[in-house]
C-alpha positions in Angstrom: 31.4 119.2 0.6 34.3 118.3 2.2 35.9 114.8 1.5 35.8 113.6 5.1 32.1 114.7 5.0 31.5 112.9 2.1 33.2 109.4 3.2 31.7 109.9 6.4 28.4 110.7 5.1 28.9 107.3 2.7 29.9 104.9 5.7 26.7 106.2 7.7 24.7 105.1 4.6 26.7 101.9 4.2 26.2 101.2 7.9 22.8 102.0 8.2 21.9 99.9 4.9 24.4 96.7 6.4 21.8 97.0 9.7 18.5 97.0 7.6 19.5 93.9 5.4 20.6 92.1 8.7 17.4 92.9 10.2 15.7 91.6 7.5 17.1 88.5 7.0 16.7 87.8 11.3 13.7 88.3 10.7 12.9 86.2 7.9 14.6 83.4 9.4 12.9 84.0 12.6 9.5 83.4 10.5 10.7 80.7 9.1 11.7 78.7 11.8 8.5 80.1 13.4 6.9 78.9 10.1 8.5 75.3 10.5 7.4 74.9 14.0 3.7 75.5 13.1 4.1 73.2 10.2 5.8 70.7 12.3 2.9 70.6 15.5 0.1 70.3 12.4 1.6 67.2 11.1 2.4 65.9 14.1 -0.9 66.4 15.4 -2.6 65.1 12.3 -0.2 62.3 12.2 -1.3 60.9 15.9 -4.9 61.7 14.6 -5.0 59.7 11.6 -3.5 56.9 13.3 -5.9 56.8 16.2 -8.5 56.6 13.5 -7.5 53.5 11.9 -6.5 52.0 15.3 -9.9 52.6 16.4 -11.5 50.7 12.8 -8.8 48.1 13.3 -10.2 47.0 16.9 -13.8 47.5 15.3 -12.8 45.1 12.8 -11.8 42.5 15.4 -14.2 43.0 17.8 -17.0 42.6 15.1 -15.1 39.4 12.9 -15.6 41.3 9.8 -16.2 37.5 8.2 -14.7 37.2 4.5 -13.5 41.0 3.7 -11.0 41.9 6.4 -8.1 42.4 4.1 -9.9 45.0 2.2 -11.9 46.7 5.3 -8.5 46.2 7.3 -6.4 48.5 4.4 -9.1 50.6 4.0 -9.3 51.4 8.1 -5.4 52.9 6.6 -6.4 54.4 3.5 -9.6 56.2 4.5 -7.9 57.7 7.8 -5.1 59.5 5.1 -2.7 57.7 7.5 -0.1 57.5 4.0 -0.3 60.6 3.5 0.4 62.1 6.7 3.3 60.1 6.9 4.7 61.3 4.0 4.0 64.9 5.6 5.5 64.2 8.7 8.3 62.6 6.3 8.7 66.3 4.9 8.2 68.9 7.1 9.0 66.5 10.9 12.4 66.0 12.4 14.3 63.3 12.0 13.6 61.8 15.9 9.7 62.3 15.1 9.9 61.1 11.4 11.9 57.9 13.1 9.4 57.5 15.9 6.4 58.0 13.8 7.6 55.3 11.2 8.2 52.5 14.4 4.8 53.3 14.8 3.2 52.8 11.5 5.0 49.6 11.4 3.2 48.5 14.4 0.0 49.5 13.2 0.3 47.8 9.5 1.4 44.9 12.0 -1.9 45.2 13.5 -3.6 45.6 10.4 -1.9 42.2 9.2 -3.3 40.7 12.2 -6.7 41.6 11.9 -7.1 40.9 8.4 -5.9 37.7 9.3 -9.3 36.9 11.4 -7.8 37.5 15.1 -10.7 38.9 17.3 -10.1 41.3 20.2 -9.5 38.8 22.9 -7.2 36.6 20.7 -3.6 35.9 22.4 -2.5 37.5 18.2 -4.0 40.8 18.6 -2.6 41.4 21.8 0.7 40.0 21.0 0.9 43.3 18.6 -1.7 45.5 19.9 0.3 46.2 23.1 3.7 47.0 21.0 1.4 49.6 19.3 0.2 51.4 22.2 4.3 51.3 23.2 5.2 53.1 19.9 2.1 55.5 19.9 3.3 56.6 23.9 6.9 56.4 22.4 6.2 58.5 19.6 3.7 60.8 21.7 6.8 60.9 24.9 9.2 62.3 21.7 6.9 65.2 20.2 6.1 66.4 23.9 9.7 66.5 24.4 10.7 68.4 20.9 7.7 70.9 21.2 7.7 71.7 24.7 11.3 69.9 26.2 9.7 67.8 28.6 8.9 64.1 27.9 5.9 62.6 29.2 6.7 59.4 31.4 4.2 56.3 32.4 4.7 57.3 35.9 3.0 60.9 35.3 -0.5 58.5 34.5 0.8 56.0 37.6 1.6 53.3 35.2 4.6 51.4 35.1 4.7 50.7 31.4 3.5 52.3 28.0 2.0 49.4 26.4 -0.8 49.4 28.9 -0.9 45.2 29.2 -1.1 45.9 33.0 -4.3 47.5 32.0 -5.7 44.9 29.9 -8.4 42.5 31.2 -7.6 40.2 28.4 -3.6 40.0 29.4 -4.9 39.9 32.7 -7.1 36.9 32.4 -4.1 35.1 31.0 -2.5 35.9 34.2 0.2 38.0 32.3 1.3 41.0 34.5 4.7 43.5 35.7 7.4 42.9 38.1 9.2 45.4 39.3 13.5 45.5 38.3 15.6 48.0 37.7 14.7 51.2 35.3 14.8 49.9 31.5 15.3 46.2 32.2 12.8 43.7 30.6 12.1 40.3 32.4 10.3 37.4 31.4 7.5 36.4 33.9 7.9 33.0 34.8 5.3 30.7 33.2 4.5 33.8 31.0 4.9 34.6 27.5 5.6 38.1 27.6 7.9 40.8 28.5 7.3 44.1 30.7 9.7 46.8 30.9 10.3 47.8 34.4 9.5 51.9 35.0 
């Protein structure tokens, strides 16, 4: 065999060898990212899930008065929902927006749990003082996963609300005469003669 043959033969090999390994290791990193996104949707889905399951014993708890053992039934409404160890999930395998966003929310909801262990019933001025920064965080936290997985946030104007934290929905804000005013996109006013804030649409 000729020496060009030979070196030409080689290179083909070389070449052909180079291609497979690249292909490979596309492909590998294809699954992987592939991989992470499945991850990812799991714990963001079991995140919201466990959450809404301790929201939903938390307004149990205050809607019943739970008498001497709320502090216990209020941590347990965390505990037994796994909502700890979700988060460390979503601590793991989330992004850092959705990790940042899922961690506002928590603290809103151990807010709520502090609340309700503390004897405030449903219709208390307390509860709703927190319970409406709560829903904000969950719509917050539920606008940024939308927006990662599919690249479109979700908006309160897509349900015809003008606000996440759903107080303009509430009959107990809405006995205390509380309410929104329209301003400009992402301003908050103070309603006069009110005690809380509403952020325009």
């Amino acid at each position: 065999m000729e020496w060009g043959t030979l070196v030409a033969t080689l290179g083909g090999g070389l070449i052909a060898i180079a291609g497979t390994v690249l292909a490979d290791r596309l492909r590998t990193r294809q699954e992987h990212r592939r991989g992470l996104q499945e991850r990812r949707r799991e714990v963001y889905t079991d995140f919201i899930a466990a959450t809404g399951a301790a929201h939903t014993e938390l307004r149990r708890l205050a809607q019943s008065g739970g008498g001497d053992g709320l502090e216990g039934a209020s941590r347990s409404a965390l505990t037994d929902a796994r909502v700890y160890e979700v988060r460390e999930r979503l601590f793991l395998d989330g992004s850092a927006g959705i990790a940042a966003a899922g961690q506002t929310m928590f603290e809103h909801l151990r807010a709520l749990r502090r609340t309700v262990a503390g004897g405030a019933g449903i219709s208390d001025r307390a509860f709703h003082d927190v319970y409406h920064p709560y829903l904000d965080a969950v719509w917050a936290y539920r606008e940024a996963v939308r927006d990662e997985l599919e690249g479109r946030a979700l908006a309160p104007a897509d349900f015809g609300w003008s606000a996440w934290d759903g107080r303009e929905r509430c009959p107990h804000c809405a006995d205390r005469g509380t309410g929104t005013v329209a301003t400009a996109p992402g301003q908050r006013r103070l309603l006069p003669g009110r005690g809380h804030r509403e952020d325009a649409p």
